[in-house]
DRENMAR-93546 format. One record per atom (N, C-alpha, C): residue in three letters; x, y, z; residue number from 1. Coordinates in steps of 0.1 Angstrom, whole numbers. Layout:
{'ALA',{X,Y,Z},NUM}
...
END
This chain:
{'UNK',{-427,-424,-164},1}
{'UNK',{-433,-412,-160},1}
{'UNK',{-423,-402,-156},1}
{'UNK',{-424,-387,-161},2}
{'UNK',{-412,-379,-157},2}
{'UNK',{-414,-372,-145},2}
{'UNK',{-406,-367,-137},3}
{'UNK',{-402,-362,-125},3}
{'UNK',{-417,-349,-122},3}
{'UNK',{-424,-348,-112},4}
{'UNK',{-435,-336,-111},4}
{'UNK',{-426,-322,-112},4}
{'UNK',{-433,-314,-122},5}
{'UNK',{-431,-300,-124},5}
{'UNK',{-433,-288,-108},5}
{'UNK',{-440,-295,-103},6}
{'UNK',{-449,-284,-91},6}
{'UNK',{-447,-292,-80},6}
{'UNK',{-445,-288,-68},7}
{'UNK',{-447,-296,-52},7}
{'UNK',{-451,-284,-48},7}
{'UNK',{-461,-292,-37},8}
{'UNK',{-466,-284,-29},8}
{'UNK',{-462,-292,-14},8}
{'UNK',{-457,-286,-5},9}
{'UNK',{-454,-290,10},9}
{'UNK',{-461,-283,20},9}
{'UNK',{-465,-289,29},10}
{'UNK',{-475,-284,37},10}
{'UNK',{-460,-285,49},10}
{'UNK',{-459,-278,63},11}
{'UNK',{-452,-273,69},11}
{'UNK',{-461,-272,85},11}
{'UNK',{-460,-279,93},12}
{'UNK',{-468,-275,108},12}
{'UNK',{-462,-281,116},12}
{'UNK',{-460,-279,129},13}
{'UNK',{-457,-267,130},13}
{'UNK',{-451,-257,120},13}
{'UNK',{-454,-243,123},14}
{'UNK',{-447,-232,117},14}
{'UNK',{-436,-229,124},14}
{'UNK',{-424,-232,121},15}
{'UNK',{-414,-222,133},15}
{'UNK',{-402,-216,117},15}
{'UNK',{-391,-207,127},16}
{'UNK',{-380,-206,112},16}
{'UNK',{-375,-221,111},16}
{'UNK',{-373,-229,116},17}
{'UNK',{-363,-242,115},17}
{'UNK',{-372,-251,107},17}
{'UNK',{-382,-251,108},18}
{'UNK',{-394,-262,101},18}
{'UNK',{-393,-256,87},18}
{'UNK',{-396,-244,83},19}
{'UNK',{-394,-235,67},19}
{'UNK',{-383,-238,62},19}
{'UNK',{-370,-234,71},20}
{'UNK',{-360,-236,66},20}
{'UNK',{-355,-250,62},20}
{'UNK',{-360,-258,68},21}
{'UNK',{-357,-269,64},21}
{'UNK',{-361,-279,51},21}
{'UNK',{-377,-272,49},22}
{'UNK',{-387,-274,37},22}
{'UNK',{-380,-266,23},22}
{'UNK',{-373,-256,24},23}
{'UNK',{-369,-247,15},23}
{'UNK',{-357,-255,9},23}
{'UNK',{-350,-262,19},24}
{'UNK',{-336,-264,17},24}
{'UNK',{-335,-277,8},24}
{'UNK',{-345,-290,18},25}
{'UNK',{-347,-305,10},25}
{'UNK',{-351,-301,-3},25}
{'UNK',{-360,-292,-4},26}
{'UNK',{-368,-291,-16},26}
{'UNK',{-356,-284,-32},26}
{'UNK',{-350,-271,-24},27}
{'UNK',{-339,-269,-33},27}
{'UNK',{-325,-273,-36},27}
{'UNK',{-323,-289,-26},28}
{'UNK',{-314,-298,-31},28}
{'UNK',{-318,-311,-40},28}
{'UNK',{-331,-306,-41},29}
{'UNK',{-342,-317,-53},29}
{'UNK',{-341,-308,-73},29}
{'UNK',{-339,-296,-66},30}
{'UNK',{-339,-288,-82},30}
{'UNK',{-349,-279,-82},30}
{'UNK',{-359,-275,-70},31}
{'UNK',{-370,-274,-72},31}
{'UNK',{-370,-254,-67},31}
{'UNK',{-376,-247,-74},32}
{'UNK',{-376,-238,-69},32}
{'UNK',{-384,-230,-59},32}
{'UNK',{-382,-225,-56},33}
{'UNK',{-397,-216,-43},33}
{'UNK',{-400,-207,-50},33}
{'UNK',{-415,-209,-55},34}
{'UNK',{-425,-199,-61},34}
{'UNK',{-430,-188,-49},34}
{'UNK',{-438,-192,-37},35}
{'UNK',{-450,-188,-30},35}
{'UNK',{-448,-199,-14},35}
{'UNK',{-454,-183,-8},36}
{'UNK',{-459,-195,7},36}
{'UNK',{-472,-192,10},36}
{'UNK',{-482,-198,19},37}
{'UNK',{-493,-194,21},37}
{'UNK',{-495,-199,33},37}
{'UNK',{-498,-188,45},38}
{'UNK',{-502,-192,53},38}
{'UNK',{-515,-195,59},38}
{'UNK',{-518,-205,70},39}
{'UNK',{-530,-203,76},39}
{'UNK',{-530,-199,93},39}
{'UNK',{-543,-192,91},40}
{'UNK',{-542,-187,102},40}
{'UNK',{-553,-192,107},40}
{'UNK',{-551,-194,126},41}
{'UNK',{-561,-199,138},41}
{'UNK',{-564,-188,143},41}
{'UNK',{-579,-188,141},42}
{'UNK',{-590,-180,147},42}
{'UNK',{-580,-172,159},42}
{'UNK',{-579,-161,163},43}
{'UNK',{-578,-157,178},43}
{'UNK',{-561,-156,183},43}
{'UNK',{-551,-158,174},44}
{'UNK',{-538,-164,170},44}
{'UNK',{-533,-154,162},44}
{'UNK',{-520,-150,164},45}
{'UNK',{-513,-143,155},45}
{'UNK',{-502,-148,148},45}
{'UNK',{-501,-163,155},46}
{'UNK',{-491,-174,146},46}
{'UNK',{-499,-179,137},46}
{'UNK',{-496,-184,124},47}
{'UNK',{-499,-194,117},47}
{'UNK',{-497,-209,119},47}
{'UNK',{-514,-214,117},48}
{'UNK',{-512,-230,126},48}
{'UNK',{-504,-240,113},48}
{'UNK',{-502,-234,99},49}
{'UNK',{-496,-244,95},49}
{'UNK',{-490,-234,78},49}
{'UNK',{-483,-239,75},50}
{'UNK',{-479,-232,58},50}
{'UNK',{-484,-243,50},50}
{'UNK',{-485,-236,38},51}
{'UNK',{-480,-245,24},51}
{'UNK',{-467,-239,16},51}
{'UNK',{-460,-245,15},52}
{'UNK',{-448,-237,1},52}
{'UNK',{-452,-244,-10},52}
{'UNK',{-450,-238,-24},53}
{'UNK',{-452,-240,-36},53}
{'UNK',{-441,-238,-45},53}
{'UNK',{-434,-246,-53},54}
{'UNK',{-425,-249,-55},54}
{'UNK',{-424,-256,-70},54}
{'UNK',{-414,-253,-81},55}
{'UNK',{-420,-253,-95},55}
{'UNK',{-404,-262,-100},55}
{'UNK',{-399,-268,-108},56}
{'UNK',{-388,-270,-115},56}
{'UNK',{-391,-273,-126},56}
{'UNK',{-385,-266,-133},57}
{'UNK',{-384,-267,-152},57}
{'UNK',{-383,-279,-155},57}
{'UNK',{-389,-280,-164},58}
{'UNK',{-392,-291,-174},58}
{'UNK',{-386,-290,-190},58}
{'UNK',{-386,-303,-193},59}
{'UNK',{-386,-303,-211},59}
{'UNK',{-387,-289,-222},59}
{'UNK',{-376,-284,-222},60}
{'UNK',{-392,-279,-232},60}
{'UNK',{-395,-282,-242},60}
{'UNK',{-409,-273,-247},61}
{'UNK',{-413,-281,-257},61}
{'UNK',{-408,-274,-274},61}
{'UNK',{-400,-283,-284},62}
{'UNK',{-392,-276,-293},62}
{'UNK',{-401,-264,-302},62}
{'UNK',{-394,-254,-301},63}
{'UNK',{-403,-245,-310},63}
{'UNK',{-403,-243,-328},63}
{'UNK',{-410,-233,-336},64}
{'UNK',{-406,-234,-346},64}
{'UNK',{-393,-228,-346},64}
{'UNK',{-386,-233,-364},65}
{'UNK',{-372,-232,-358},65}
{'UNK',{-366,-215,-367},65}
{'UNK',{-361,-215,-359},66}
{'UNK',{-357,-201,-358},66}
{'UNK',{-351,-201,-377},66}
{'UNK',{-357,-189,-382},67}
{'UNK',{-354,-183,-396},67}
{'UNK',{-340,-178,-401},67}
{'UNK',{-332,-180,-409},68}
{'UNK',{-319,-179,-409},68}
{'UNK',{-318,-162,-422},68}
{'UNK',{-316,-151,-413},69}
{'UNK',{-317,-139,-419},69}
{'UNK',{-301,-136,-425},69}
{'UNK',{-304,-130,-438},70}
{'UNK',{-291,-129,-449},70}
{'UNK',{-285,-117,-445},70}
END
């Protein structure tokens, strides 16, 4: 089975040190940071928790092959 293309990490607490730290494991894996998404508690101007979304290239898939012009 090959390595997942996409992770998603959920993150709660929210603080800078908890992100930073999800950003960092994740981009010493190969993995890039697409997106974050927060949620937010009723009545609250913190967010009770993140998700980051996170993508690394894969395979690709071979294309047709390129035409050889005279």
């Amino acid at each position: 089975m090959s390595d997942p293309l996409y992770k998603v990490v959920e993150v709660a607490p929210v603080t800078e040190e908890s992100l930073e730290r999800a950003l960092n494991e994740r981009a010493e894996l190969g993995f890039g940071f697409e997106s974050i998404h927060f949620v937010m508690r009723e009545g609250s101007h913190r967010p009770a928790m993140a998700y980051l979304f996170f993508t690394r290239g894969g395979e690709e898939e071979p294309g047709p092959p390129a035409s050889a012009e005279a």
